[in-house]
N, C-alpha and C positions, 0 to 999 in steps of 0.2 A: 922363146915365148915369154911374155909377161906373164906375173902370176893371175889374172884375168883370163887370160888364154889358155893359160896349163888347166886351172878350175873349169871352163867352159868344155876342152877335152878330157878331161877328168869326168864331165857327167855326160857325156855321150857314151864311152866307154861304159860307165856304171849304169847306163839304163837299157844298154844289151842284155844284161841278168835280168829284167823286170816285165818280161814277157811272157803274157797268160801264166799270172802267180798266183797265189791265195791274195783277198783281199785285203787281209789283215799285216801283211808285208809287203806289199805295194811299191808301187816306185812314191805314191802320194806319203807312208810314212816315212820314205827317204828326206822328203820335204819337210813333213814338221819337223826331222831330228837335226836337220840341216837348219832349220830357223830358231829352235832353239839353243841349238850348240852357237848359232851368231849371238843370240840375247845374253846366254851364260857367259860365251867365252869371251865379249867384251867389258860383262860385268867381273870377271876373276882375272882380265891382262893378258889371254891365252893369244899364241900365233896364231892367227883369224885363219893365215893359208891351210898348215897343217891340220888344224881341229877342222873346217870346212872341207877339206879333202877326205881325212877320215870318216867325216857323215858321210859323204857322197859313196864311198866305198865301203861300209862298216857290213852290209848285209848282201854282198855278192853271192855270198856261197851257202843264204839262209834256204833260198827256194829248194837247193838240194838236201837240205839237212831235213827240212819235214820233212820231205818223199823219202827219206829213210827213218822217218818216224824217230829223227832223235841222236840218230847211229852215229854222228860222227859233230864235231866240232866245228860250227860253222865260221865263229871267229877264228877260230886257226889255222883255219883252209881259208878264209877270206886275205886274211893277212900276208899270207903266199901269193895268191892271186894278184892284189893291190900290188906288192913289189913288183910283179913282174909288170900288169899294165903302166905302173910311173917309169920303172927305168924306159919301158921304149921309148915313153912318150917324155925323158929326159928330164924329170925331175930329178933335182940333186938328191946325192948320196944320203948325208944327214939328216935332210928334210923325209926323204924314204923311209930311213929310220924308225923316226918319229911317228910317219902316218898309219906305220905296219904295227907299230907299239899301241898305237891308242884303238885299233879292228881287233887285235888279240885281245885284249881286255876288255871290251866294252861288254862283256857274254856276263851277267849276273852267275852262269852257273858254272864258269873257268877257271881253272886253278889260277890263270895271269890275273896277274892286278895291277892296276893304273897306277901309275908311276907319275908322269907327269901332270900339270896343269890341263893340257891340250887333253891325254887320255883320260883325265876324270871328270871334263866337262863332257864329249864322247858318251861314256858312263851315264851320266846323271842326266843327259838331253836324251836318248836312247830309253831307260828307263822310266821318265819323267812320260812317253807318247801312251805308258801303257797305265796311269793314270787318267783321271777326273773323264769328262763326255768322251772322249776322245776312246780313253782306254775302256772304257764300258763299250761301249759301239766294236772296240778290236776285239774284246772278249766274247762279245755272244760270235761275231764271225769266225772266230778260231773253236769255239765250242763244236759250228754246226758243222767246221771240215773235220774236227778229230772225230764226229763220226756222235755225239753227246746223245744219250738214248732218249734225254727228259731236258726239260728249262730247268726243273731241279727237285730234289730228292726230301730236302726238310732237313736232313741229317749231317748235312755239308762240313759242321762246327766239329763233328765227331772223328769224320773220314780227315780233315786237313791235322789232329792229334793222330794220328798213326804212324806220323812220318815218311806214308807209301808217296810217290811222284805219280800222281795222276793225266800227266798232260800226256798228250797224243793218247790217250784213250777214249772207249768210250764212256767212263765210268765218272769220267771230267767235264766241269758243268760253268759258266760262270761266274757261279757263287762259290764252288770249292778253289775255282784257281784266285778269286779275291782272299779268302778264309787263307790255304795255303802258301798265296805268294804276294799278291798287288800289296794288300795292308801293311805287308813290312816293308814294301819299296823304301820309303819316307827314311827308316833307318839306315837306310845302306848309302843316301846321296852324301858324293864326296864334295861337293864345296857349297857355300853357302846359301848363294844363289838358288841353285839347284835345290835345296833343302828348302829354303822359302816356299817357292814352288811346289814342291810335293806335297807340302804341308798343306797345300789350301785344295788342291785336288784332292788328298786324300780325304777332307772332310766331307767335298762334294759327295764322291764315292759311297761315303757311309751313309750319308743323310738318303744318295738315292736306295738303296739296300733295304736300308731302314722302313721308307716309303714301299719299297716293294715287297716285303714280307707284313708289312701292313693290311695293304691288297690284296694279298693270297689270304688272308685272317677276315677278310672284309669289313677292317675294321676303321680304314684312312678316313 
């Protein structure tokens, strides 16, 4: 198969996992990570097949990892997985390699780190969907499946100083997973591109934030 062909069976295979999931992990955000890892990875020189393969595959094995609330490593069970659907489907060896490197690292909270071009565009395209409108809209739907008791507490800037991991609870709110985790996104992008980008999303972010504890003060 061309590599047209092998990508085209590549996402049929990758959207068997995308059936009745949370919305906030969707087959639709397999989409933007996939459009951005093309925009990055042509702007950083990456292999377009391998980095667009790795989008298509990076989040196989996210739907099971909520349903365990967390319990297991979804990049590193995804990465298992991907080997095995390319070799049937006869992706070469090295290219394998490659694809299964850049699903194990692209997990923000994984000991693996992105080694290559291909896995830190992966990384940064991944990262980069749970910024600006985009990542605000995934935020409150991820708040209202972990179960969120309130839209928010007031005290968000306190609870994200303690260090405790809030997420899959119910004690985790949209504003605490921005205060504890989104904000520093921008610091962690590994190539330039990527870093542009966050950077302008993450203003968005603040400025809506801003706007919205203005509102609750009734003061916009």
């Amino acid at each position: 198969m061309t590599k047209k062909q092998l990508l085209e069976a590549i996402e049929t295979e990758a959207k068997k996992y995308f059936v009745d999931v949370s919305g906030c992990h969707d087959w639709t955000h397999v989409e933007r990570v996939r459009a951005l890892a093309r925009r990055i990875g042509k702007a950083e020189g990456a292999d377009l097949f391998v980095m667009e393969a790795a989008a298509l595959l990076h989040d196989i094995a996210k739907t099971e990892e909520m349903r365990a609330k967390g319990g297991f490593c979804h990049a590193k069970e995804g990465a298992k997985r991907a080997t095995e659907i390319l070799t049937r489907l006869g992706v070469g060896v090295e290219d394998i390699g490659h694809i299964a490197h850049c699903i194990h690292g692209h997990r923000n909270r994984s000991s693996a780190r992105p080694e290559t071009i291909e896995a830190k565009v992966l990384f940064d395209a991944d990262k980069l969907d749970a910024l600006g409108a985009v990542g605000i809209g995934r935020s409150f739907l991820f708040a209202g499946m972990a179960g969120s008791r309130t839209l928010y507490t007031g005290n968000e800037k306190e609870l994200a100083k303690t260090g405790k991991d809030y997420s899959y609870t119910s004690e985790d709110s949209v504003f605490l997973e921005y205060e504890q985790h989104l904000r520093h996104h921008k610091d962690k992008m590994l190539t330039g591109t990527g870093r542009a980008i966050a950077k302008e999303r993450t203003a968005y972010m603040k400025d809506f934030f801003r706007r919205f504890w203005d509102e609750v003060k009734g003061r916009e």
